[in-house]
C-alpha positions as a LaTeX table, in Angstrom:
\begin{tabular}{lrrr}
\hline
Residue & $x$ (\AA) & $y$ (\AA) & $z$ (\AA) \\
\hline
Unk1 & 147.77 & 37.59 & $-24.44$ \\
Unk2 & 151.45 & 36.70 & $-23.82$ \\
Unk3 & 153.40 & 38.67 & $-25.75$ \\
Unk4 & 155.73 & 35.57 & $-26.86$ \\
Unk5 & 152.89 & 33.56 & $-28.15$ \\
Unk6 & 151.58 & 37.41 & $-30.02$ \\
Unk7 & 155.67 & 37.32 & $-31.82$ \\
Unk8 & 154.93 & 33.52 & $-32.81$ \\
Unk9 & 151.50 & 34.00 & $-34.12$ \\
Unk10 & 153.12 & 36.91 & $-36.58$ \\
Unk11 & 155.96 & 34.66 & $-37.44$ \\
Unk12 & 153.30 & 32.08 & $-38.82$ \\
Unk13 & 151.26 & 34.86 & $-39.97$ \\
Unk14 & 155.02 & 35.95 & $-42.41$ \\
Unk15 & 155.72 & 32.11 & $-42.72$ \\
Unk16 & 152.09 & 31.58 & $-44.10$ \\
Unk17 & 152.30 & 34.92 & $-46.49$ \\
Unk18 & 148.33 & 34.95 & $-45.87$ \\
Unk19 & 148.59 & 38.87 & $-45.33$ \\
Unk20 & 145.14 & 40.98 & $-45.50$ \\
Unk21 & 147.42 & 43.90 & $-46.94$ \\
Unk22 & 149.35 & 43.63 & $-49.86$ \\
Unk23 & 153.13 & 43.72 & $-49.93$ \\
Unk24 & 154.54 & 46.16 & $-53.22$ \\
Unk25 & 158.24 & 45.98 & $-54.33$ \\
Unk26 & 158.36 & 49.42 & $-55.82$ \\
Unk27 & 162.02 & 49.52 & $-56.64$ \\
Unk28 & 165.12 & 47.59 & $-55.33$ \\
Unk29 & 164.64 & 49.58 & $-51.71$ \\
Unk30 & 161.46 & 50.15 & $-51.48$ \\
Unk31 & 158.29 & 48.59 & $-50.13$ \\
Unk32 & 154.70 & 49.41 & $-50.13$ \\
Unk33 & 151.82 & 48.33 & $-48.04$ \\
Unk34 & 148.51 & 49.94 & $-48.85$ \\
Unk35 & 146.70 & 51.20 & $-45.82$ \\
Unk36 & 143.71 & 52.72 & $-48.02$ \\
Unk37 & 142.25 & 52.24 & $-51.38$ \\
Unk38 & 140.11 & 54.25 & $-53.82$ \\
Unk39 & 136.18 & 53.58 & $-53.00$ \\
Unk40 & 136.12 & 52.75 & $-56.97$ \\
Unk41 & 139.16 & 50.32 & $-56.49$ \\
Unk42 & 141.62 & 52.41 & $-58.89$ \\
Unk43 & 144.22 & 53.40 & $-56.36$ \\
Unk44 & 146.24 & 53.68 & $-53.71$ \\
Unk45 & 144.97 & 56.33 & $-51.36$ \\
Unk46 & 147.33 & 55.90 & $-48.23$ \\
Unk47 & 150.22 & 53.68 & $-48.08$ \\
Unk48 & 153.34 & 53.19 & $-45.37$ \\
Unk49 & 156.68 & 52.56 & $-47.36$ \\
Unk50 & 159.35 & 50.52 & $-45.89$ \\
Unk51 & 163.16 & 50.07 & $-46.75$ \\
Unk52 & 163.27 & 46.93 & $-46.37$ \\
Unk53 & 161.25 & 44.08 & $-47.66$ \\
Unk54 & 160.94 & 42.33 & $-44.34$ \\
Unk55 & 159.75 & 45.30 & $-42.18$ \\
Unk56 & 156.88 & 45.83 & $-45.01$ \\
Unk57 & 156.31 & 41.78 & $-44.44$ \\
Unk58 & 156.26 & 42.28 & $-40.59$ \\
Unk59 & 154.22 & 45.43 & $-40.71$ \\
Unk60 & 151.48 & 43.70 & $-42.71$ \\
Unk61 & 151.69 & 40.11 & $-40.75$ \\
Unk62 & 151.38 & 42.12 & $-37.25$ \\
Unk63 & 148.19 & 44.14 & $-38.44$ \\
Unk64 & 146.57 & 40.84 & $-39.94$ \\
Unk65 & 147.22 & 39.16 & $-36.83$ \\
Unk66 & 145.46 & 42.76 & $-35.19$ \\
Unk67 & 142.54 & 41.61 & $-37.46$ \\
Unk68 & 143.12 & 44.97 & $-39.62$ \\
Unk69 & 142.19 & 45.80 & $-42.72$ \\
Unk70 & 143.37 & 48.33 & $-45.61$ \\
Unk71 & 140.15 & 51.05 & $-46.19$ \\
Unk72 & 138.08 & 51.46 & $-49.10$ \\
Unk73 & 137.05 & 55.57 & $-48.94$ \\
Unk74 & 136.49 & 58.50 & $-51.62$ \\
Unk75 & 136.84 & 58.59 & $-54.59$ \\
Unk76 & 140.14 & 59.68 & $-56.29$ \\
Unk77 & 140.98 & 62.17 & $-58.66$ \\
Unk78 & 141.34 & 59.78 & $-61.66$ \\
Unk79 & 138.00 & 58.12 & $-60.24$ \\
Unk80 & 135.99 & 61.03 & $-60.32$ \\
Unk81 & 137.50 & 62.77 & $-63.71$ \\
Unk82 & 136.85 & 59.07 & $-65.47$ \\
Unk83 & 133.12 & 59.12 & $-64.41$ \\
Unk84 & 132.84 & 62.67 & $-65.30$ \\
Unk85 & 134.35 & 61.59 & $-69.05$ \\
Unk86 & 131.84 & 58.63 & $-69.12$ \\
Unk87 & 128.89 & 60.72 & $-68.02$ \\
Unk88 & 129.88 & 63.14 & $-70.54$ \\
Unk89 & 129.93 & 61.23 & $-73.74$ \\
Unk90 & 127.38 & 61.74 & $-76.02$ \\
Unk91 & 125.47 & 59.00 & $-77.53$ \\
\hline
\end{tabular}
C-alpha cells in the first residue's frame, strides 16, 4: 500500500477518534495508551506514555489502522489478592 494513502487513512483514523486503544491524560504532560490489560479487567498491565497528547493520538490511530489491539493476559497483583480475599471469607 502507498504509503501516502497509509498517512491519510491515520489522519481519518485521528479525525474520526474511533481508536481501538484508549488515549489517558495522566497529568498536563503526560499521555497514556494501554498496550495490555489485566485478564480480570482491573488494570493496566503495559502501557507506552507520550509527552504529548498528539503523539499518544497518532500512536493509537496508526496501530488501529495496523488492525491492533491492546492484550488481555494474567492476572494482576490486586486481581489475584482480591480473589484470594473473596475465596477466603467465611460464610
Amino acid at each position: 500500500m502507498d504509503i501516502t494513502i497509509q498517512k491519510q487513512q491515520i489522519k481519518e483514523i485521528q479525525h474520526s477518534m474511533e481508536y481501538n486503544f484508549d488515549i489517558i491524560q495522566e497529568d498536563d504532560d503526560r499521555w497514556v495508551v494501554p498496550v495490555s490489560y489485566c485478564q480480570m479487567g482491573c488494570s493496566i498491565t503495559s502501557h507506552v506514555l507520550f509527552g504529548l497528547e498528539e503523539n499518544a493520538r497518532y500512536y493509537a490511530a496508526k496501530h488501529t489502522f495496523l488492525g491492533k489491539h491492546p492484550t488481555y493476559k494474567g492476572s494482576c497483583w490486586e486481581c489475584v489478592q482480591k480473589d484470594l480475599d473473596r475465596d477466603l471469607t467465611i460464610y
